[in-house]
N, C-alpha and C positions, 0 to 999 in steps of 0.2 A: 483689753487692759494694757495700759504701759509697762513694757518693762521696766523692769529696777533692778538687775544684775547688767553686770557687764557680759557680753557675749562669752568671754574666754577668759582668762584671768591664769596668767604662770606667776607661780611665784619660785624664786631662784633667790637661793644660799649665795652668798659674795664667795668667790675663787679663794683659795690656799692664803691665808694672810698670815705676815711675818711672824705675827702673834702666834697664830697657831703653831709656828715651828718653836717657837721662844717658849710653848706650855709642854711641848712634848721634852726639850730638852731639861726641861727645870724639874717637872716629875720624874722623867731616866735617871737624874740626877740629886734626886731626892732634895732640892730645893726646897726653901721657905718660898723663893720671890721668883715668879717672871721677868725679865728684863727685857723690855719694851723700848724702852729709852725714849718714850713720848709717852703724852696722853692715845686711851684705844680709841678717841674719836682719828686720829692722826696715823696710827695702825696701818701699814699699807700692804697692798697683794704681795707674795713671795714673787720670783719668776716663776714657780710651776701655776699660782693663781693666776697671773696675766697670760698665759699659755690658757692655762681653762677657760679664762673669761672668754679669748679672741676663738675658741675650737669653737664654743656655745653659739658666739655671733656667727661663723661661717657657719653653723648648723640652722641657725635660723634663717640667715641669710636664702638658706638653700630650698628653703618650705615654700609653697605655694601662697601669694598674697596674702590671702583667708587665713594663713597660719600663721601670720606673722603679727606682731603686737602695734596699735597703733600710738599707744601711749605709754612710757616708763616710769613710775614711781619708784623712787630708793633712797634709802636711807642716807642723810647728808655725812657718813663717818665715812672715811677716807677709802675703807678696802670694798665698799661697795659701790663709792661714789666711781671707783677705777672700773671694776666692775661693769657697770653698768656703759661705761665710756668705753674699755674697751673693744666692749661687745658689736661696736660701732654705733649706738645710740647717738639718733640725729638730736644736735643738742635743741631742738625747739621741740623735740617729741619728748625730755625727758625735763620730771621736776624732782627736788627733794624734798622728800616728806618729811620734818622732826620726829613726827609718831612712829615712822617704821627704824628707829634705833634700837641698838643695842640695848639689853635688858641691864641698866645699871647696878652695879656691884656693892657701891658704898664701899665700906672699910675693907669687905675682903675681896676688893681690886688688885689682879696682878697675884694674890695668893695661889701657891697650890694647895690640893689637899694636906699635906705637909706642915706647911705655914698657917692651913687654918684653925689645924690642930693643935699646934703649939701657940699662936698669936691671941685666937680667938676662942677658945675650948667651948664656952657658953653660947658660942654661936653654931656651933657644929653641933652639940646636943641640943638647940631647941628647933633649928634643921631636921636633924631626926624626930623629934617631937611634932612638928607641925607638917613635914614633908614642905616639898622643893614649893608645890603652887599656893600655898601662903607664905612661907616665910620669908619674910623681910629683913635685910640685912641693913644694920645702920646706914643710915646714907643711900642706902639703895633699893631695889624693886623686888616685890614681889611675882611670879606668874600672872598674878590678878591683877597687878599695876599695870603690867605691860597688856593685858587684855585689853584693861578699860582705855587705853589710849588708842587700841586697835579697832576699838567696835566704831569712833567715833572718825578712823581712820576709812573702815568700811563705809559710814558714812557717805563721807565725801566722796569715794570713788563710785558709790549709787547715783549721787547724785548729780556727780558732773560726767560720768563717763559709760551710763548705762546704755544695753546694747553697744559698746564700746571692746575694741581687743586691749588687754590690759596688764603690765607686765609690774610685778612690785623684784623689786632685789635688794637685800635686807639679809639678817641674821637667823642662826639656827631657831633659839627662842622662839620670833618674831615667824618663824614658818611655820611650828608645833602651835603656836598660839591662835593663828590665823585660821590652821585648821579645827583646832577648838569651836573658837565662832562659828565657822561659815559649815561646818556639818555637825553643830547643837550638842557636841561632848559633855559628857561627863569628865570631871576630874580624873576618876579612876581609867578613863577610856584613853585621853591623850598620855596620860602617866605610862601606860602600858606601849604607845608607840614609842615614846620616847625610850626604853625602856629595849625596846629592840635593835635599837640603833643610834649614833648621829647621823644628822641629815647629812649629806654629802656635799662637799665645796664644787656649788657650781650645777646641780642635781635642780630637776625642775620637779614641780606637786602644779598639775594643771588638773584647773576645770573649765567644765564648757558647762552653758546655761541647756538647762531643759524646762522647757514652759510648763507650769505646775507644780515644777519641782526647785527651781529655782540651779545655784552651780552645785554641780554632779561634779566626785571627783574621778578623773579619768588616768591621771599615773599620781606617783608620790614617788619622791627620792630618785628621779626617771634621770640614767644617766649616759644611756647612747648616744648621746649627742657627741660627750666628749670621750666614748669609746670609738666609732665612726670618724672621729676626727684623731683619733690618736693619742690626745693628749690624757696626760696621769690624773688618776681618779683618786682624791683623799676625803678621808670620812673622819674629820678631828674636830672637838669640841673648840669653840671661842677660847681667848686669850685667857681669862679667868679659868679657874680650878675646877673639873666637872663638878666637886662637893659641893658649888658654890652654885648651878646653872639651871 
């Protein structure tokens, strides 16, 4: 029988981006608003995330052939697109995917919990009423939006890159969502990881294919690459408001 996974499949969180230091300070601060000073497609690594990105690439660098990815998929927003470049991704090994974006916000873009609270009130209680993997914010995605873009996302990477080593680099979301799909969750099941943690800037979730079984996941949130290489380990939500993610 043909395969139809990829042999190996990382998927890797985008490095420390400027955003996530602009949300830590605006909720210390008890802020309404994030200030970004761009659109989050535009959003770039801090210097501790280009520092992450480059520890990841000399960590893979350093693996044996067999371990290294032979194709890059990432997200075309700015702190993954670096990301992904800095890691030394030979640019005809790597494309950008639109489907591995950011999980769109709508109106409460750039909000902290704070701002949602005051700007939005009806939105943060029907939030609580529906929890995070329905609720749809004007203008924006719900969990299940961002799935269904992903399953058709998985798609394409069965199709063109099976028995293939296969690297996605993309968002927190878009990594809790992925594993949804690809090991058959329940809502209640991804809810609970999410739940334990943020995924980690720069932190790999690899699987390897097992015949019968299809990808086996082998780490999650795996972040010895860039303790081995030195560099600082941060565990922060995207640029938007965790109430909102």
């Amino acid at each position: 029988m043909q395969q139809r996974w990829p042999e190996r499949l990382w998927i890797v969180r985008h490095g420390e981006s400027r955003g996530n230091v602009a949300r830590d300070a605006a909720q210390a601060a008890r802020l309404h608003r994030i200030e970004t000073l761009s659109r989050d497609v535009d959003v770039p690594l801090s210097d501790r995330g280009e520092e992450q990105a480059r520890a990841l690439g000399r960590w893979f660098a350093d693996q044996p052939p067999g371990e290294r990815p032979d194709v890059v998929l990432a997200s075309p927003y700015l702190r993954a697109r670096q990301t992904a470049e800095l890691m030394g991704t030979p640019p005809d090994a790597l494309t950008f995917d639109e489907r591995l974006r950011e999980k769109e916000f709508g109106i409460l873009d750039r909000l902290t919990r704070y701002g949602i609270a005051a700007e939005h009130p009806e939105q943060a209680e029907l939030r609580q009423a529906l929890g995070k993997f329905y609720h749809r914010p004007p203008g924006g995605e719900s969990w299940c939006d961002v799935i269904l873009r992903l399953r058709s996302a998985l798609d394409t990477i069965c199709l063109h890159h099976a028995g293939e080593r296969v690297m996605i680099v993309a968002h927190q979301v878009v990594v809790l969502c992925l594993r949804y799909l690809i090991e058959r969750m329940t809502e209640e099941q991804i809810l609970a990881i999410d739940r334990e943690g943020d995924v980690a800037n720069c932190s790999i979730t690899d699987y390897a294919h097992e015949p019968g079984s299809g990808l086996v996941l082998r780490r999650y949130n795996f972040l010895a690459p860039l303790l081995e290489e030195g560099a600082p380990v941060t565990a922060e939500p995207d640029a938007p408001a965790t109430a909102a993610r």
